[in-house]
N, C-alpha and C positions, 0 to 999 in steps of 0.2 A: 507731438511726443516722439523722441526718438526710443525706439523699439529693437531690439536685437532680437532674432527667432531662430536658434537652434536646431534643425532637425528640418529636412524638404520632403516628411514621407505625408500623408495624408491632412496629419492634425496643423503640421506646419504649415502647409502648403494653403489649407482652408484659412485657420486664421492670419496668412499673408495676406490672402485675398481680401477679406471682411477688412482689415486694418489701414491694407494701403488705400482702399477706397475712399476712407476717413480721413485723410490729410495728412498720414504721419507717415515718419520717416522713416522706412522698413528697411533692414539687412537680413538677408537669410544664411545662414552658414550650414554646411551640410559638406560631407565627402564624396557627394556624388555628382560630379560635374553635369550629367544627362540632367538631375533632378533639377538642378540648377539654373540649366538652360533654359529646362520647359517654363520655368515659373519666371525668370527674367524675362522672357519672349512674350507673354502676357499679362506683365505686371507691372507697375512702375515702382520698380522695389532696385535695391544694390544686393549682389548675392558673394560672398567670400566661398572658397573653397579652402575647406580645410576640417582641423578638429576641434568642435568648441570648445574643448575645456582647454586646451591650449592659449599659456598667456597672449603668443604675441598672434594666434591666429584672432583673440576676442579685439588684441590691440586693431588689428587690422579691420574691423568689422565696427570700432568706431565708442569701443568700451568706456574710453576714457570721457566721455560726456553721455554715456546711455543713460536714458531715462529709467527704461526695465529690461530685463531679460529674462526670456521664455525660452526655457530647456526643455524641448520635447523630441528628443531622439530617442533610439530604439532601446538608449543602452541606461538604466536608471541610474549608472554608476558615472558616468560621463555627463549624465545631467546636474546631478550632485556635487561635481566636482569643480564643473563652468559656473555654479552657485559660489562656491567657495573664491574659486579664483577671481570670481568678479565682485566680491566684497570684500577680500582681502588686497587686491593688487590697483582696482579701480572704486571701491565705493560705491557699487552700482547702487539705486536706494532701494529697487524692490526687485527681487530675485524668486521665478516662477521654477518649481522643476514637473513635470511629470514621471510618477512613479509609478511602478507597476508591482513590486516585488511587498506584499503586507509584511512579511518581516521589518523589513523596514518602517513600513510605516507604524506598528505596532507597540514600537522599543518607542517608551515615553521620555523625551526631553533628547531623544537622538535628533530632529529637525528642529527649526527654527530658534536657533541660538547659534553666539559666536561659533560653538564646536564644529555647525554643519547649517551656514545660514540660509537656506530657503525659507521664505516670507510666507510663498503659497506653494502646497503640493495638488497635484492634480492628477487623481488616479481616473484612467479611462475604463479600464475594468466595474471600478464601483461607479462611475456615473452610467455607466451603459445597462448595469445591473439593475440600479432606481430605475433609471427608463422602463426595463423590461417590469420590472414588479408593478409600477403602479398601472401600465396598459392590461395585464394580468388582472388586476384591482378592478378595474373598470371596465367589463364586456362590454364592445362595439367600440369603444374608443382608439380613436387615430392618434390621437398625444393626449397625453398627463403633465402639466406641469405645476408642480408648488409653490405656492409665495406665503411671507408671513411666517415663516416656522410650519406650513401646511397649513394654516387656516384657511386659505383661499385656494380653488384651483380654478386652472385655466385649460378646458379642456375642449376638443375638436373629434367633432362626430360629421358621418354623412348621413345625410336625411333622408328618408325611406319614400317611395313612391305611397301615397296612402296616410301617412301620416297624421297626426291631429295638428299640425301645424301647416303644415306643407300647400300653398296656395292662400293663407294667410297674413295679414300684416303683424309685423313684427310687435307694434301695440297691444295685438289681442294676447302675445306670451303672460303677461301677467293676468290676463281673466283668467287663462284656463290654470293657470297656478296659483290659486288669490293666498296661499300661505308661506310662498319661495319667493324668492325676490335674486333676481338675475339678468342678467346684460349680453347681449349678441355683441362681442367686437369686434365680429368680422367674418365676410364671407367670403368663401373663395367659389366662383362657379365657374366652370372648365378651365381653372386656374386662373381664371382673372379677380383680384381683389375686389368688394364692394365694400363701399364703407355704409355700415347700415343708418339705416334711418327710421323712423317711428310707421312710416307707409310701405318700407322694403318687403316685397316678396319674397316669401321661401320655397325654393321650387326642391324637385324631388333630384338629387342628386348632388345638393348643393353640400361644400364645406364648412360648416357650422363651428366656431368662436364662439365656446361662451363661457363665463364668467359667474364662481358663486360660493359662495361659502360650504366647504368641504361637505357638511353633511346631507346640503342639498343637490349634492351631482348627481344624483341615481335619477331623483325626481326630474330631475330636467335632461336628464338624454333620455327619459322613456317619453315626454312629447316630442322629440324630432327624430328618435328611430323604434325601432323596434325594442320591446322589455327581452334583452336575452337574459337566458339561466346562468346564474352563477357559476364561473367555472372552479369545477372539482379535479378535475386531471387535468396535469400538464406532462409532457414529455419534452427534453430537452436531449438536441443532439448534440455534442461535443463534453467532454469534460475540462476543459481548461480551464484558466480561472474565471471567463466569465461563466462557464456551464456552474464550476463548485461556488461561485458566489451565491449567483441564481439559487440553486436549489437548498441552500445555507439560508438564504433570505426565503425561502416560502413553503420547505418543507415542513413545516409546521400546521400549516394552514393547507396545503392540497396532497393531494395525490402525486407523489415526482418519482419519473423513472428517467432516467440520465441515461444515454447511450456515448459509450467512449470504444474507441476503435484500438487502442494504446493500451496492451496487457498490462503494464506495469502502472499506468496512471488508472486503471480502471481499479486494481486494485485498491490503491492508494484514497481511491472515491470510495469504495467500500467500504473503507475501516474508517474513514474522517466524515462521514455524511452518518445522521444519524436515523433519518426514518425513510430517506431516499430508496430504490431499487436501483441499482447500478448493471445497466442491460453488457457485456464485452461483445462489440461487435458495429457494423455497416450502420449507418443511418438511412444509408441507401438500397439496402438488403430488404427487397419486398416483404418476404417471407418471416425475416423478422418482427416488421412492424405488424403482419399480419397475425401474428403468434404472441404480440403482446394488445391485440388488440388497437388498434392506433384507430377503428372506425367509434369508441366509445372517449379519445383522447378529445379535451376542451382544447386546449393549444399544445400545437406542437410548435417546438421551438429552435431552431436551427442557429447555433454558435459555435461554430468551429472556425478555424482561421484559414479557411477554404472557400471564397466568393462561391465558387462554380457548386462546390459541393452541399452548403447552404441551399442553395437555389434550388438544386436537381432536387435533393432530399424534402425540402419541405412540398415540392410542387407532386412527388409522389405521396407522400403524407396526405394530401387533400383531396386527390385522387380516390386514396385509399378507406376515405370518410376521416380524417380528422375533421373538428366542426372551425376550427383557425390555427391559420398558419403564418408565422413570424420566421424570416431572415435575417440574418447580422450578414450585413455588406459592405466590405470598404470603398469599392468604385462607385464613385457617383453617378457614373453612366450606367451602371446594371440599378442602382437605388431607383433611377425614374422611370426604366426599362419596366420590373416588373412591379413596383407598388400599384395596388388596387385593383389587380390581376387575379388571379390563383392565390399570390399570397398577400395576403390583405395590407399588412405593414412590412416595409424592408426598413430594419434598423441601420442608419448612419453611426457610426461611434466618434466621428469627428465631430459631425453636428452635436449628438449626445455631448461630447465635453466641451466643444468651443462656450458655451454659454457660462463656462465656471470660470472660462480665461477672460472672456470679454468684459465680466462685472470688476474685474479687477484693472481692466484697463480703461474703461468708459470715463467721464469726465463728470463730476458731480458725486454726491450721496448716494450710492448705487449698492442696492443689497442684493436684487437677483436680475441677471440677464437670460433668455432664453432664446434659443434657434426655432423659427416655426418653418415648417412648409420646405424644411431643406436647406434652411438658410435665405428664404424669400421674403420670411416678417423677423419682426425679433420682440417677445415679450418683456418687459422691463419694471424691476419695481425699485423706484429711488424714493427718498425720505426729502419732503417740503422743512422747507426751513426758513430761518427770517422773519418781516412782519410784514405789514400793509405796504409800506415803505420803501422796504428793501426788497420785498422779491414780486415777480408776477402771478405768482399762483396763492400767495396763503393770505389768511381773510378773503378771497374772489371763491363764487359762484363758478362751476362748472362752465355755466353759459356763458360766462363773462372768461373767459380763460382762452386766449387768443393759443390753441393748438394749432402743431402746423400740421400740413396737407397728411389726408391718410391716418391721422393717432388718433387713437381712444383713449378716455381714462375707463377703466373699466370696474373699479372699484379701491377702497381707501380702508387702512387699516387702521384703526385708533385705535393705543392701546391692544385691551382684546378684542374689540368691537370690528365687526366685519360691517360697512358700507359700502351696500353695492352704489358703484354710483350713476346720479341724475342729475338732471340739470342743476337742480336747485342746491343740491351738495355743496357747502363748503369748505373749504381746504385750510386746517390747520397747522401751524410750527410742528413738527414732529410726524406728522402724517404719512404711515408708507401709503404713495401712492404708486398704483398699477397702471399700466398704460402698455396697449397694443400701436406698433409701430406697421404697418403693410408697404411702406416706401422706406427702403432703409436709408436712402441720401440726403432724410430729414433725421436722423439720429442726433447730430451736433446738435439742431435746432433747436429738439426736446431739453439735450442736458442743456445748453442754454439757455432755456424757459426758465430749468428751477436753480438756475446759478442766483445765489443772495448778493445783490449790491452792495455797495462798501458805506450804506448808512446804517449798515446790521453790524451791530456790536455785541 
């Protein structure tokens, strides 16, 4: 597929990496020749310099036969704009942009038509935001991710010394649950992948994949960690749009005190947030947090658009008795630095949205893609199609189902029906099936497992 990608700052830069690995034919355009460098010098990508919405800069970068083009620069008006000029000058067929600005996204029938054609928009703010709520959602959990409309989740916990599982084989998980029905798809232990097996051992410190139908996740991370208390207070440090999304999405349901350092934007959270406490002042000011209490805070939570500031402040938060502490970090060398440290989770916001870019690029009936581990697995739920005939997976058995090295299915959605799945599972026309990947240079493999032969009519 040839690919044009707009924009060499983080989100760019990542999804060149993930895409050229894939076989396809990547150009990066960007105005910053440094950015340019770094990522030609490690990539096997083409990179233009210039400005993407510029006709004959996109001419040059190869428009005229692109397959897709991803606008993810800084500027959502320049994204919008390489959308436009690439539908009207070349025909691009599908036109991605990244948006940040909800006005925009808000005004109904303003995107995705001639007037203004983007196919897909992709807000990094509101996917970093879902991130954030549903780990909030789920005490002790290292990622949340949805599939199905939320019928299924796919979530990663680390397993506690003591446990009721912990030195057990994976078989006996369903004794000790004889009413939840759930699947391990994967373990990570001192970061090396296991793919499990009916005898695998769970040792106390392992990263636990697993797999189950929404209303049974509580039930199954309190046998492999600890039952924490629900959390009631959060505090949030920045007020930006990911802080006023955040606390838009969950003031309702907790305790939220927002800290913005910006007199004018603090105010502006005070009059537009409705049950929030809007603190003016330091996230890094001991005294403060010690005066709103921060040793009685559930999580505290650090989003500002300051790596360093992020970091300092939550790691004094925890310090200071917060019971969890969350970072937003755009370097991916401070993200592996400190996760699983002081601060429990460091949020990626590239990882957070690449997964919304990649279902629209992957190859097949693809509904949801997701980033695990930083970008080291990737979860996947594509729809089976075809018959006996025509494809490899539907009408076949689980066990019969020639996966390649490293993939799970981990469960199948019919209909409304959530199957977890097992060997004996079989695979219907229509079927979203789920599937953990832990080797991503078998990705092709998978979508050409459920690619339908040309005897399906």
């Amino acid at each position: 597929m040839k690919i044009i990608i707009l924009g060499a700052g983080q989100v760019g830069g990542s999804l060149a990496a993930e895409l050229a690995s894939e076989a396809n034919d990547i150009t990066v355009v960007d105005v910053d020749a440094v950015k340019l460098r770094a990522l030609g010098d490690r990539l096997d990508i083409r990179t233009v310099r210039g400005r993407g919405s510029l006709p004959t800069v996109l001419r040059q970068a190869g428009a005229d036969d692109a397959d897709m083009l991803i606008a993810v620069t800084s500027s959502d008006e320049t994204n919008m704009i390489a959308c436009q000029v690439a539908y009207s000058l070349y025909r691009t067929p599908t036109k991605i942009a990244r948006i940040r600005e909800s006005a925009y996204l808000t005004r109904n029938g303003l995107l995705g038509n001639d007037d203004l054609p983007v196919d897909v928009v992709i807000s990094p703010e509101q996917a970093v935001t879902t991130y954030i709520k549903r780990l909030i959602q789920h005490p002790g959990a290292l990622q949340v991710v949805d599939f199905a409309h939320g019928k299924v989740q796919l979530v990663a916990v680390r397993a506690y010394h003591g446990g009721p599982l912990v030195g057990q084989e994976l078989r006996y998980l369903r004794q000790h649950m004889p009413g939840v029905d759930t699947r391990v798809a994967a373990i990570f232990r001192r970061d090396r992948p296991i793919t499990p097996q009916g005898d695998t051992l769970i040792e106390a410190d392992d990263e636990v994949f697993f797999i189950a139908a929404s209303r049974d996740i509580r039930a199954v991370m309190s046998e492999l960690r600890r039952v924490e208390k629900r959390n009631r207070t959060v505090m949030i440090a920045g007020g930006g749009n990911i802080g006023e999304r955040l606390a838009e999405a969950i003031e309702t349901h907790y305790r939220v005190k927002i800290i913005e350092n910006n007199r004018a934007r603090a105010d502006y959270l005070s009059q537009n947030l409705d049950k929030s406490i809007v603190l003016y002042g330091s996230a890094s000011d001991k005294q403060l947090l010690i005066d709103e209490n921060i040793e009685e805070v559930d999580i505290f939570c650090a989003v500002t658009n300051d790596d360093e500031a992020n970091i300092m402040s939550s790691l004094l938060a925890k310090r200071l008795g917060a019971r969890r502490v969350m970072a937003l970090i755009n370097n991916p060398a401070y993200v592996d630095l400190v996760q699983g440290g002081q601060i429990e989770i460091a949020i990626s916001p590239s990882h957070a949205t690449i997964g919304t870019l990649l279902a629209h690029v992957r190859r097949g009936d693809i509904v949801n893609v997701h980033s695990l581990r930083r970008g080291a697995a990737e979860a996947i739920e594509i729809i089976a199609h075809g018959d006996t005939r025509s494809s490899r997976v539907v009408g076949r058995a689980i066990r019969d189902i020639r996966l390649p090295p490293g993939t799970t299915i981990g469960a199948v959605v019919r209909n409304e029906e959530v199957l977890i799945a097992h060997d004996s599972t079989v695979i219907e026309s229509g079927d979203h099936v789920i599937l953990f990947v832990i080797d991503k240079k078998h990705i092709r493999d998978v979508e050409r497992l459920f690619q339908v032969g040309l005897t399906f009519l």
